[in-house]
VEXMIDO-295894 format. One record per residue (C-alpha): residue number from 1; chain; x, y, z. Coordinates in steps of 0.25 Angstrom, whole numbers, padded with zeros to 4 digits. Layout:
# residues N
REC   pos   unit      px      py      pz
REC   NUM      A       X       Y       Z
...
END
This chain:
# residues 224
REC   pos   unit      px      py      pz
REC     1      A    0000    0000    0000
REC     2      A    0005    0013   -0004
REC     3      A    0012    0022    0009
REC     4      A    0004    0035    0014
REC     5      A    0004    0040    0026
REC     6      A   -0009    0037    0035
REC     7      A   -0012    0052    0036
REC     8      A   -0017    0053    0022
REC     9      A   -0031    0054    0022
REC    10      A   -0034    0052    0008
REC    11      A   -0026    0040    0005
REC    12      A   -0031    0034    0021
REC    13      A   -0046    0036    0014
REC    14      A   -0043    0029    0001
REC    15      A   -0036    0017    0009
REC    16      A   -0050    0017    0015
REC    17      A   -0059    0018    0003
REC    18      A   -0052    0005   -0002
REC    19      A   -0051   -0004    0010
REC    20      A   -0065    0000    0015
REC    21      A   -0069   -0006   -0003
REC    22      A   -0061   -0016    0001
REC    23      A   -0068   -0020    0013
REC    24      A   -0081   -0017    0007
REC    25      A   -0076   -0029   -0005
REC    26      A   -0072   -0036    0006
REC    27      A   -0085   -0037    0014
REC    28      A   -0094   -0040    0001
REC    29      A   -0087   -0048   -0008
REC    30      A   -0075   -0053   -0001
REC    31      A   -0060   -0051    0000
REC    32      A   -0056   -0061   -0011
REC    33      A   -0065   -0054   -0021
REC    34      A   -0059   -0039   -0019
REC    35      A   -0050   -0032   -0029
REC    36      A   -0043   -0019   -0031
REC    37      A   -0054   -0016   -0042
REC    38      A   -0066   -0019   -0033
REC    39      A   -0061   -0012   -0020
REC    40      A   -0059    0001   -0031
REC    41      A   -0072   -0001   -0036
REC    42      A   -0079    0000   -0022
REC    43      A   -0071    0012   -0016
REC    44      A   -0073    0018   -0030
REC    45      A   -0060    0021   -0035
REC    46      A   -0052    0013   -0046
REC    47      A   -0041    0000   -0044
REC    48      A   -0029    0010   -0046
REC    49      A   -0034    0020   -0035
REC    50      A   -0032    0008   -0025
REC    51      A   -0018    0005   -0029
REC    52      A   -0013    0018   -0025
REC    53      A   -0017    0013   -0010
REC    54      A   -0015   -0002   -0010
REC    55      A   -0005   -0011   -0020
REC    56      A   -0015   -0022   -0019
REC    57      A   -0028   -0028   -0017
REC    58      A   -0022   -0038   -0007
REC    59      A   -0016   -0026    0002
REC    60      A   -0030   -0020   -0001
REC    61      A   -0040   -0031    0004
REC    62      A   -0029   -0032    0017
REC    63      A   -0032   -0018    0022
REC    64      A   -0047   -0021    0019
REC    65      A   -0046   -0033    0028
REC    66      A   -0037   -0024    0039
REC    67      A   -0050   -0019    0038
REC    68      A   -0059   -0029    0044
REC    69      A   -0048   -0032    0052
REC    70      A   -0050   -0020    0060
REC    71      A   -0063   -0025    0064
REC    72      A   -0053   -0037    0074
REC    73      A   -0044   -0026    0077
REC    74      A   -0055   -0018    0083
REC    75      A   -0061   -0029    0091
REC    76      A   -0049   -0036    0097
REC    77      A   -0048   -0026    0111
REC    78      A   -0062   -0028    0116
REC    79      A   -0059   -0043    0111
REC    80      A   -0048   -0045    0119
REC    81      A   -0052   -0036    0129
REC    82      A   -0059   -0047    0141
REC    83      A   -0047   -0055    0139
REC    84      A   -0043   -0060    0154
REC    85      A   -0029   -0064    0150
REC    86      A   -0017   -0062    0140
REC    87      A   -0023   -0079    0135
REC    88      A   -0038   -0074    0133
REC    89      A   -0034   -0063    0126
REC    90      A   -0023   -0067    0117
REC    91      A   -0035   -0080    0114
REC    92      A   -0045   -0068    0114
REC    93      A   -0037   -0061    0102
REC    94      A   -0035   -0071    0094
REC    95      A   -0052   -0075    0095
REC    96      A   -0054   -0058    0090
REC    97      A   -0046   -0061    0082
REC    98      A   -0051   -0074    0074
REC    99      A   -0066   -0070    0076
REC   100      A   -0062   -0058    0068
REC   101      A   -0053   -0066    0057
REC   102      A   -0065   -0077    0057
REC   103      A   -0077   -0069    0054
REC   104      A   -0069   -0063    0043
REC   105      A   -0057   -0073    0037
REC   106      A   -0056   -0068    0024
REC   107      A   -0052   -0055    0031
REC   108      A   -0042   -0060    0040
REC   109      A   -0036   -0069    0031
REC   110      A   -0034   -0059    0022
REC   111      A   -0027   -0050    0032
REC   112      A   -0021   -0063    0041
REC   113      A   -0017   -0075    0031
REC   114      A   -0017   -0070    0017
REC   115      A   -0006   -0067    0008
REC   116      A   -0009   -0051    0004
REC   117      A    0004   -0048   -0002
REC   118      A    0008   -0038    0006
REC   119      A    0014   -0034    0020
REC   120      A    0001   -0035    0029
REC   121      A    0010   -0029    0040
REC   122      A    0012   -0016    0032
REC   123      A   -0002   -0018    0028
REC   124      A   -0008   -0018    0040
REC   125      A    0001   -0008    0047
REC   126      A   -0005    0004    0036
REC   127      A   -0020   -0001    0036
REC   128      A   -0020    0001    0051
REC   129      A   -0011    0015    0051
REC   130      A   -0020    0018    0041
REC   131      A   -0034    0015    0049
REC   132      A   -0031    0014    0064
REC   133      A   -0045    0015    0068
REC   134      A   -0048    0000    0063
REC   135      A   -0038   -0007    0072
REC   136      A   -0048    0001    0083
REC   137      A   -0040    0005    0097
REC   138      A   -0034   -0009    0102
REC   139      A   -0025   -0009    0114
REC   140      A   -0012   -0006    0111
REC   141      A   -0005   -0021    0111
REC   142      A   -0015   -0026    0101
REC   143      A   -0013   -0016    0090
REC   144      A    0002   -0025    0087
REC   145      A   -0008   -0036    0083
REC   146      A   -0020   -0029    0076
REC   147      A   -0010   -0023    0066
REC   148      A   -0003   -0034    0062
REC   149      A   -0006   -0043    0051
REC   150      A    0002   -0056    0053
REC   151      A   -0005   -0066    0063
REC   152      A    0008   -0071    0069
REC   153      A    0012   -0057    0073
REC   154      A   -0004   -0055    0079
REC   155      A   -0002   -0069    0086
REC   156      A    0010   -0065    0093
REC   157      A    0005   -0052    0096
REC   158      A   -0006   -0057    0104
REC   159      A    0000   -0068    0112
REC   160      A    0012   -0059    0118
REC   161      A    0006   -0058    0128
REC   162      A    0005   -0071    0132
REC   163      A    0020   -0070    0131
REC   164      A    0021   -0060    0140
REC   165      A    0012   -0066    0151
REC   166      A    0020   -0078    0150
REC   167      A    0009   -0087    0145
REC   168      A    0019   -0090    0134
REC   169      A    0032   -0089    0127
REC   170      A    0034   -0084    0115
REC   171      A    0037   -0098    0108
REC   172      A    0024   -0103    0114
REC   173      A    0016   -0090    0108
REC   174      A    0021   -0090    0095
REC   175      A    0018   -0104    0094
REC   176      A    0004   -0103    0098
REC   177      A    0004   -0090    0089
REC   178      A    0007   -0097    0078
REC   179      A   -0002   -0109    0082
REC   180      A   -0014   -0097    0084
REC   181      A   -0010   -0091    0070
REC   182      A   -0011   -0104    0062
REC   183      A   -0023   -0109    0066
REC   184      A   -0030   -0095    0065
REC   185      A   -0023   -0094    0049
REC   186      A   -0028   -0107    0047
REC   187      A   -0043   -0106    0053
REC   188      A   -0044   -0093    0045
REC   189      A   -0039   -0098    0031
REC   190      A   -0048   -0110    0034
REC   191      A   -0061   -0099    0035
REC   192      A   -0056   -0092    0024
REC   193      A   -0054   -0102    0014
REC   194      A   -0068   -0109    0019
REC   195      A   -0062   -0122    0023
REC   196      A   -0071   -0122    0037
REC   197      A   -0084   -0119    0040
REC   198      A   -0082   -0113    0054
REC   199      A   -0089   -0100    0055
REC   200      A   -0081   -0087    0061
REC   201      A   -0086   -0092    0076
REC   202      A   -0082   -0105    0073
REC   203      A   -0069   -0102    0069
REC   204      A   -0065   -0093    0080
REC   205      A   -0072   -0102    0090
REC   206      A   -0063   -0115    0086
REC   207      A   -0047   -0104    0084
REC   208      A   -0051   -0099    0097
REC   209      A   -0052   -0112    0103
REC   210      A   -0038   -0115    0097
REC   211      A   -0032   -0104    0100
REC   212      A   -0036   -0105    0115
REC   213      A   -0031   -0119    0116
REC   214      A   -0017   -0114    0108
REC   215      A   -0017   -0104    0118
REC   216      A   -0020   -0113    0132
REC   217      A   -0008   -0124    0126
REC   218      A    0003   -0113    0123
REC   219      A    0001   -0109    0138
REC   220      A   -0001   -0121    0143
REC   221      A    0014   -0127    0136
REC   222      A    0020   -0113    0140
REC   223      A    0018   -0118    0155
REC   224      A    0020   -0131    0154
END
């Protein structure tokens, strides 16, 4: 995406005429069915118009999706927010945030597990400089994890914690990170691709029942 500074009004609105077409295309038709020429046509400008703000339709249908995403960003302190422990609440995180991912997989696949060509990092990093307001105002030691894409870095993020409460070490958590991670990726791409016929409910009843027990066995080992 073409450099500017966040200040620029005119440029910030046009950013926001395409995703908001995009999103539109999203909700009606469906990510795999949006192209460069049918976001122009919604927002009403032509195809060339949207290359002066994005390279590609991939990097365009990822800031679209970063904006459903907001949605999770904005619902994860109040989520979180009756946890009684560093355990409930790193479990608790997780549940947000595969209620969230389940009720719209195509969504977070794109964000989450597809290839897009790009950097999601620098992606990420400029949609939300760009639009502050859609990450809401989560405490502070959340936003780390809210603004970035990759789901190992979000994994280890969360269970620091535990680290640092001595629940575990942090050969045990990246284990169990990486244990977490797979079988979310896996129960997601399954969704996406129609192979199971568990509904969103379904879905996060039986990743939250894994992870729980994933979580109960790494502490459990750490204090044998």
């Amino acid at each position: 995406m073409i450099d500017f500074d966040s200040k620029d009004i005119k440029k910030k609105r046009m950013l926001k005429i395409f995703i908001e077409a995009t999103r539109d295309l999203i909700e009606k038709d469906g990510i795999e069915q949006v192209t460069i020429r049918g976001v122009a046509k919604k927002a009403g400008y032509n195809s060339a118009t949207i290359y002066n703000y994005f390279d590609n339709c991939r990097q365009l249908i990822f800031f679209a999706s970063l904006d459903f995403l907001g949605e999770y960003s904005q619902a994860m302190p109040e989520y979180i927010a009756k946890a009684e422990d560093e355990i409930e609440r790193f479990i608790k995180m997780w549940e947000c945030f595969c209620k969230y991912s389940f009720e719209n997989p195509k969504i977070y696949y794109a964000i989450f597990t597809d290839n897009i060509g790009d950097n999601p990092e620098i992606l990420m990093e400029k949609y939300f400089n760009l639009f502050p307001e859609k990450l809401g105002t989560p405490p502070a030691d959340l936003m780390p994890m809210l603004s970035d894409p990759d789901l190992s870095h979000r994994a280890a993020i969360a269970s620091q914690p535990l680290i640092n409460k001595n629940y575990l070490s942090q050969k045990t958590a990246r284990e169990m990170d990486k244990m977490i991670t797979y079988i979310y990726h896996g129960m997601l791409t399954l969704m996406v691709n129609q192979r199971i016929e568990y509904s969103s409910t379904q879905a996060l009843e039986i990743i939250t029942a894994q992870i729980k027990s994933i979580v109960e066995n790494a502490i459990y080992c750490q204090q044998k």
